[in-house]
Structures are given as structure tokens and as C-alpha cells.
N, C-alpha and C positions, 0 to 999 in steps of 0.2 A: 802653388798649393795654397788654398785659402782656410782660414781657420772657421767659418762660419758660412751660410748661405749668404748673396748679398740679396738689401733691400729690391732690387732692382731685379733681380729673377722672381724674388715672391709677389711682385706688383705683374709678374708676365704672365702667372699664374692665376690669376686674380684671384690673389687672398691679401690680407693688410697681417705683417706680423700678429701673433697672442703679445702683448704687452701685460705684464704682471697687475696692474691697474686692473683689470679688462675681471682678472682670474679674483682679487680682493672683491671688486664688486658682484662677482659671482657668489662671492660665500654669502656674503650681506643680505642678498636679494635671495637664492634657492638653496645653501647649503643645510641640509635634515638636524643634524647634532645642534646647528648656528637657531635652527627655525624650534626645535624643540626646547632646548635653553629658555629663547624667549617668552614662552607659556609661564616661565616662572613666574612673569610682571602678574600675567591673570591671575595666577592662586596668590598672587600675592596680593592684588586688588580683593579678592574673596573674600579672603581672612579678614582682610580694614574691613569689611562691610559687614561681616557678620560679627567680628567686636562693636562696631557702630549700634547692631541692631539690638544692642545690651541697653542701647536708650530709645530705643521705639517705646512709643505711644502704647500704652494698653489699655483695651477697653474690657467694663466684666459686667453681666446684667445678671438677676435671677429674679427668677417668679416662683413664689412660695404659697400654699395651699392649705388649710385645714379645714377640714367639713366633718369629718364623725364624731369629735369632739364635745364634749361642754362649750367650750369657744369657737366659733366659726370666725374662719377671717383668711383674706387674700392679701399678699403683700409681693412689692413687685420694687427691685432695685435696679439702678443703672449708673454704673459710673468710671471713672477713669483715673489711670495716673500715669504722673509724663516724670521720668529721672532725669536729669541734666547733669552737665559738664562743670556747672556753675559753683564750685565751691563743694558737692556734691549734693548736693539740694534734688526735692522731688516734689513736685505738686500734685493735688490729686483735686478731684470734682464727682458732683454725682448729685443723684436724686432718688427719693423714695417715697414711696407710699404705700400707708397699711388700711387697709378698710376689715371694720366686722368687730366683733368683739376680741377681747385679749385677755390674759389671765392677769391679774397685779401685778405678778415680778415680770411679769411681760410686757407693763404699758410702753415703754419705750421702741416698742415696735408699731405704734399707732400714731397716728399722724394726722394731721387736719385735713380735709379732700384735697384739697391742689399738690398735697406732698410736700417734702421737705427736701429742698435744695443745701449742700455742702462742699465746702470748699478748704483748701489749707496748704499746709507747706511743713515739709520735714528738712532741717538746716542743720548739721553734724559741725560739732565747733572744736573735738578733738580728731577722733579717729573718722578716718575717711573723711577729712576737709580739704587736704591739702592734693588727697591723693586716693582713691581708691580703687577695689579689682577690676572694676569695668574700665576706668580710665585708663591703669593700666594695661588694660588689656589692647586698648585702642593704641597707646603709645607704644606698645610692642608691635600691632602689626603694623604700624607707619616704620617704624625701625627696618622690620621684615620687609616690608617694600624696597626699601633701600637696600638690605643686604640681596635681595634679588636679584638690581642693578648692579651691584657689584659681580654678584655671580656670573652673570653675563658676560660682564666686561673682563672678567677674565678669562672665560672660556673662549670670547671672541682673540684677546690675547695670544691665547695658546693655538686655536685654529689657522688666525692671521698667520702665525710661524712656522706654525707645516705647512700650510699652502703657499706661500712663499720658497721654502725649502724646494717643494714638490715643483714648482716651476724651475727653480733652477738646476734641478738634474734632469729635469725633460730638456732646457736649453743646452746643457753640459753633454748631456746625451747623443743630440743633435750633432754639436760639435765635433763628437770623437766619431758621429759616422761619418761626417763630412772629412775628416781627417783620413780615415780610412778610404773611402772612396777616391779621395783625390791620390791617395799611395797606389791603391789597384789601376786608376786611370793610367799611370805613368808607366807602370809593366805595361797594362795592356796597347799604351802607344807604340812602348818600343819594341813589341815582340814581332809585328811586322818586316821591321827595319831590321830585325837581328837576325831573321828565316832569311831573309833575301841578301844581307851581308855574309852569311852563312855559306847560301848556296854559292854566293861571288866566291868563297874561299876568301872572303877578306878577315874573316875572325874564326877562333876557332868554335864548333859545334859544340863544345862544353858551353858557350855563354848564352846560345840557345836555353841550354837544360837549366842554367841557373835564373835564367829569366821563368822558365816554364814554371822554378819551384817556388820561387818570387810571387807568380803571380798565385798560385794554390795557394800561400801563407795570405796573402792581404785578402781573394776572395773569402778563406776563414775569417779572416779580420771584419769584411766587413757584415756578414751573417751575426757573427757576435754582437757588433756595433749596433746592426737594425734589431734584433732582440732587446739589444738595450734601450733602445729607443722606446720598441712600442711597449714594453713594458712602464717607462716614465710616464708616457702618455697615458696609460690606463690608470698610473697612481693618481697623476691629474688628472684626471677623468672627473675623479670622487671631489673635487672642488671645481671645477670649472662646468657649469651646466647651462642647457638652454634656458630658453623663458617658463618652458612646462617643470622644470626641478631636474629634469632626465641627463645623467651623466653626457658628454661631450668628449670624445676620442678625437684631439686635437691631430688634425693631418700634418705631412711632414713639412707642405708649404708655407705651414705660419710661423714657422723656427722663428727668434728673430732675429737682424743682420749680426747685430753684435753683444757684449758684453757693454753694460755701462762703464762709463771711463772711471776707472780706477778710484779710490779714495781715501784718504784716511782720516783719522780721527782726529780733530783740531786742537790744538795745546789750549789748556783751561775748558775743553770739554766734558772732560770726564768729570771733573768736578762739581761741576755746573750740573752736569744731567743726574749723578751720585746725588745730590740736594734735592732734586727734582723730580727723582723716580721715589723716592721713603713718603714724600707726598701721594704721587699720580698711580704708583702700582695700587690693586685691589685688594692685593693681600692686606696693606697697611690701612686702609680703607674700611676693609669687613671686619678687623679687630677692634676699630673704632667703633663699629658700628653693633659689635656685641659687648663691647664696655658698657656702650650706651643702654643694650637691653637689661646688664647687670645693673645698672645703674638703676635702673626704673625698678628691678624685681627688689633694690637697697632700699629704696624707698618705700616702698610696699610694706618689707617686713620693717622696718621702723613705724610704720602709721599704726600694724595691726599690732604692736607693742603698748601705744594709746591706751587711755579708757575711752569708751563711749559715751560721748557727752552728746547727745541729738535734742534740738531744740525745735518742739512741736506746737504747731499752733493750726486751727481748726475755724471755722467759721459756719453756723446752720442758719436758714430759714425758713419759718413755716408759712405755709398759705392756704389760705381757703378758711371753712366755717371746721369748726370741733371745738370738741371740750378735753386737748390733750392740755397737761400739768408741766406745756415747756413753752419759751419763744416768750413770743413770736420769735425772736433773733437771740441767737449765744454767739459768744465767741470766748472758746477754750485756749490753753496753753498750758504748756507744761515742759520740764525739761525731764532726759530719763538716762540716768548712769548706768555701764554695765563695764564688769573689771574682773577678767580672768585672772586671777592673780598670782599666778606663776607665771603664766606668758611662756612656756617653755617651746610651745610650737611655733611662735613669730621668733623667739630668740635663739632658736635650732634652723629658720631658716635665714637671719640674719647672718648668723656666724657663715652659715655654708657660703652666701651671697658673697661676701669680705672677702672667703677666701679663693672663690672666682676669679673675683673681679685682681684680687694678686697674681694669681694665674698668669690672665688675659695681659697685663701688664707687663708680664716676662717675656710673654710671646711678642706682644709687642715691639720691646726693644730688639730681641734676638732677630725675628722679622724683619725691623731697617736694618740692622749688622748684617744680614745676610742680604737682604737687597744690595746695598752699597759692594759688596765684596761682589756681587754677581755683576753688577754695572761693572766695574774695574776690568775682571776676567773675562766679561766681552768686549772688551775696548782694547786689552791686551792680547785677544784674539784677531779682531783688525788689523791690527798693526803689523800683526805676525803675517796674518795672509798679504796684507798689502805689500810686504817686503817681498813676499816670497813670489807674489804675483810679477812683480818688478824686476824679482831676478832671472823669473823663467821666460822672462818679454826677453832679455837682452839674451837668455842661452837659444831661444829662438833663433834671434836675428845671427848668430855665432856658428849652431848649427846650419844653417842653411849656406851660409859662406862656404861652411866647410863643403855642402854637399856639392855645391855648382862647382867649387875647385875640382872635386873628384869626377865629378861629369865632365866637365873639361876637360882631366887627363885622358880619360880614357876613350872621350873622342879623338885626343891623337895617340891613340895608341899605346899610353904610358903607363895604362893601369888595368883594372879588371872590374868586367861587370857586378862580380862577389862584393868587391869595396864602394861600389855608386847605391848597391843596394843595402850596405851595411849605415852609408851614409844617410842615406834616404831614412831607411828606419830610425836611424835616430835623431833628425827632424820629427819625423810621424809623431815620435815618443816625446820629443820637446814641446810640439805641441801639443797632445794629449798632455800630458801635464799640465801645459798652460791653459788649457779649457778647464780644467780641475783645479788649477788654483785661483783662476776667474770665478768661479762657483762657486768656492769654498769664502771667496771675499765676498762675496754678495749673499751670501749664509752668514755669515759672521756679522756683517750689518743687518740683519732681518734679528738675529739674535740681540745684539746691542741694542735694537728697536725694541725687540721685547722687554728687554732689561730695564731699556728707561721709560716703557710704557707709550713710546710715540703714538700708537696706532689712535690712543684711547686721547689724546690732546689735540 
């Protein structure tokens, strides 16, 4: 009786075992929830580009008109301004020109023919120097980028562990049919031999009937088992896909031969990986990374607490022939203070920001407290399967002594069919457990994996 298919039947088959690798790289490449996640990066890309577009170039022209007037005159502007990153500074340029007559308080709309060219720059030396809402705004969605990456990587975390899970009760599955069918094989060999010893009158016709109801109980056995089966297969299904995304109903050929060789958790492991997951987990990751946009939104309301100190300066020239009362060349400056002076809505949103950002810092620790205790309890988990895996290898090998002793007897004559068959099932049952405690250790390392965040290093 074999506990699993071997490699060498499914090569006769030509299929190559599902190997759990095969099923990981399946999500990566076509899995829907894995493939949806990933759009986050694009709206998160979005968003930087449209906080970006807070320093796009603007350009502004107007053409202006009066003819039914006292004054006749056309005047016609063009010009630009470019905000920067720089300290929060903004340049601006342009040109104009006014032809015709103009009223006195008007002349400063008339201009020499070739027009007046102007240029300058706006330099803030309090509020909004160090920091402002546009910059802001950029350094949140760079932040936002990242917390997206995060989001990802933990959803690929959580994904990786069900489908991992998902294959190993498809293999588990497997296993308990293989178990069952090899218990049905064994009635159905010897019920030949038990009609025809029968009919000799070497045994009595009761071990007929007990064979007959032997073999009823395992062919239930094994209906149940292939239900089990193709049911696993369909949960795998939903991770293991072709190259078009289309679910994959793994045939029963590609089982694989066996369970991984057993393992457990190395002394000074837990430790090490406990240190190593309060960094690499996302969770601790994404709290870092909304500290960070608290931090930015702290800054903010500290700047717009500020006066406004903006330091301006201008430069014109005129060209061409006129008789206007300016120029040829100026160059202006000026500084211009402005002070709300309660400040009550930069200082209503400072307070609120502080107290986020103590929030966020609670969670934070609680967060690694709870990581670490989760690493521990799956490691504590291993351990447990790995013993129990161990101990149901060796009631294996125990039951099955016991069962060829009882086959033995009663080939000479010593015992009864009732007890070969009571022996029998309970091998079947040794090993179904041990295919169950095989798979419950290889869940409990895929768990441990998530715990210390392997997938994602």
C-alpha cells in the first residue's frame, strides 16, 4: 500500500508532477484579485502627475478693444508664469502693447510701438518657503506611491498563503484517494481467492460476506475520497491558470510523488526571523509610510501658522518710438506682509495632525507586538506538526506490522477475515492521518512564511 502516486507512473502518463512553484508563478503572472491590486501603482502614478501638474507652465493672452468712446485704442497682452519647487519661488514674463488714445488715469495702458516686455520673480521668505500646498501635495502622492507598493505586497502575502494552502489539500486529497483505492484494491484481489476457497469448503462462506461488505465500505471510501479530490482541484483551479488567465482543473496525473521531507524550525530561528518580520511585514511598512504623510500634513499646518513675508521684484522694457511718461527700463521691488492673526484654522489643524500622528505611533508599536507574537505562534505551530508528523510515520510503520502479522495468521488458518480487515483499516486510517499531518506541516511553514514575510525578500 503506497501513500502517494509514484513519480514514475505520472512520467508514464506523460504529465511532470503540479509542483507548488509552477502554482506561485501562476498567481504572479494571471491571477484577477493579484492583476487588479496592481492598477493601484497606475492611480498612484496619476495622482504624482496631477499634484506635478500644480507647477505646469501657464500661459494667459488678451486682446482688448474700445472704439465708441472719447478714447479709441486696442491693446493686446501675452504672458506667462512658471511656479517651482525652488524654495517656492515663481517667475513670470510677458509682453504688451497698447495703441490709440487713453484717458490720464489710463496712461499706463499705452505703450511705445514695439510694446513693453516684463519679467520678475515672487520669493516667499516666511510662509510657504520651506514648504507649501502644492509641494505638499506632491510629497503625499510620492508617499501614496509607496503605500500602494505596500498594498500590494501584502495582498500578494495573503494570496501567496491561500494558494499555497490550496495546493496542499489538492496533494492531501490526492493522497487519501490513493489510500483508499489501494484498501479497495486489496478486497477486490482477495475476493476471487475467497469464492474459490469457498467453494473448496476450505473457509467458511461468512468470510465471503465479510469480504463482500469490506469491499462496499472502501468502494464508499473511495467516491468520497474522488469528491474530495476534484473538489480541491477546482479550489485550485482559481490560482493555477493557463497563459490566457482561464482557470486550470489540475488532472489527477500531476499529484505529486510525495510530501517534502519533513522540517522544522532551526534553534535561534524564531528569533532572528521575529527581528526580521517588524521590518519586512507591510503592515509595519504602511504605518511608516502614513507617519510619513502625517508628517508632511505637520509641516504644512506649521508653515500656514507663518506670516507672509513674499519678496517681489519685477523688471519692464519699453521699445519702439512714443511719447509714454515711463522707461525706457524700470525695475521694481517690493516686499508684502499679510498675518491672520488668530491663525485658528492652521492651529485647529495642527493640533488634529499631533494627534494622528500619536495615533499612528500606537499602532505602530502594537503592530510589531503583534507581528512578533504571530512569528512565535507559527513557529510553535511547526513544531507541533513536525512532531506529530513524526509520530504518525512511526504509527504507520507499527500499523502495518501489525497488519501483515494478522494476514499471516489467517492465512494459516489462525484468525479471521473480520480482523485482517479491521487491521487493514487501521493502516488506511494511519495513513490518512499521515497524509493530514504531512499537509498540515507544509501549511504551517507557508504560514511561518507569511509571518516572516519570506515571499516578499
Amino acid at each position: 500500500m503506497r501513500l502517494l502516486l509514484s513519480l514514475a507512473a505520472a512520467a508514464a502518463l506523460g504529465a511532470q508532477p503540479l509542483r507548488l512553484p509552477d502554482v506561485l508563478d501562476s498567481v504572479s503572472r494571471a491571477y484577477p484579485p493579484l492583476l487588479a491590486a496592481l492598477q493601484d501603482i497606475n492611480i498612484a502614478d496619476a495622482e504624482l502627475l496631477s499634484a506635478l501638474g500644480k507647477f505646469d507652465l501657464t500661459l494667459r493672452s488678451r486682446v482688448d478693444t474700445d472704439q465708441l468712446g472719447f478714447y479709441r485704442n486696442e491693446r493686446v497682452t501675452a504672458g506667462f508664469e512658471q511656479p517651482t519647487q525652488w524654495w517656492g519661488s515663481s517667475f513670470y514674463g510677458g509682453w504688451r502693447v497698447g495703441d490709440g488714445s487713453f484717458a490720464p488715469y489710463d496712461g499706463k495702458l499705452d505703450t511705445r510701438s514695439l510694446g513693453e516686455w516684463s519679467g520678475g520673480l515672487k520669493l516667499p521668505l516666511l510662509r510657504d518657503r520651506a514648504i507649501d500646498s502644492k509641494r505638499a501635495a506632491v510629497r503625499g502622492a510620492e508617499t501614496g506611491k509607496a503605500l500602494a507598493r505596500l498594498s500590494i505586497d501584502q495582498q500578494k502575502l495573503v494570496i501567496t498563503q491561500l494558494a499555497t494552502r490550496r495546493y496542499w489539500d489538492w496533494a492531501a486529497a490526492g493522497g487519501r484517494l490513493q489510500v483508499a483505492e489501494s484498501l479497495l484494491a486489496i478486497a477486490q484481489n482477495r475476493d476471487q481467492f475467497l469464492r474459490e476457497a469457498s467453494a473448496a469448503g476450505q473457509i467458511a462462506a461468512i468470510e465471503v460476506l465479510e469480504n463482500g461488505r469490506a469491499l462496499l465500505q472502501r468502494r464508499n471510501a473511495v467516491v468520497e475520497a474522488e469528491r474530495g479530490l476534484q473538489q480541491a482541484a477546482i479550489d485550485l483551479s482559481l490560482f493555477y491558470r493557463d497563459n490566457l488567465g482561464s482557470p486550470v482543473i489540475v488532472p489527477r496525473d500531476r499529484l505529486p510523488a510525495s510530501f517534502p521531507q519533513p522540517d522544522n524550525v532551526a534553534a535561534g530561528q524564531v528569533e532572528r526571523d521575529a527581528a526580521s518580520a517588524v521590518t519586512h511585514r507591510p503592515e509595519v511598512q504602511r504605518l511608516d509610510a502614513q507617519e510619513r504623510l502625517l508628517r508632511i500634513d505637520e509641516r504644512q499646518a506649521r508653515n500656514e501658522r507663518l506670516p507672509q513675508v513674499d519678496f517681489q521684484m519685477g523688471f519692464t522694457a519699453e521699445g519702439g518710438q512714443g511719447a509714454v511718461r515711463r522707461g525706457p527700463n524700470e525695475l521694481k521691488a517690493g516686499i508684502v506682509f499679510e498675518l491672520p492673526f488668530q491663525r485658528r484654522s492652521a492651529t485647529g489643524k495642527l493640533l488634529g495632525t499631533e494627534a494622528k500622528i500619536r495615533q499612528v505611533e500606537q499602532r505602530q508599536r502594537f503592530t510589531r507586538d503583534q507581528i512578533e507574537a504571530e512569528v512565535r505562534d507559527a513557529a510553535s505551530a511547526v513544531q507541533a506538526a513536525y512532531s506529530r508528523a513524526e509520530l504518525l510515520r512511526q504509527e504507520v510503520t507499527v500499523t502495518r506490522q501489525l497488519e501483515e502479522a494478522e494476514r499471516a495468521r489467517f492465512e494459516l488458518g489462525e484468525g479471521t477475515l473480520f480482523l485482517v480487515n479491521l487491521r487493514e483499516q487501521a493502516t488506511a486510517d494511519a495513513l490518512v492521518r499521515e497524509v493530514a499531518a504531512n499537509a498540515d506541516l507544509q501549511r504551517a511553514w507557508a504560514q511561518y512564511e507569511f509571518a516572516v514575510a519570506a515571499p516578499l525578500r
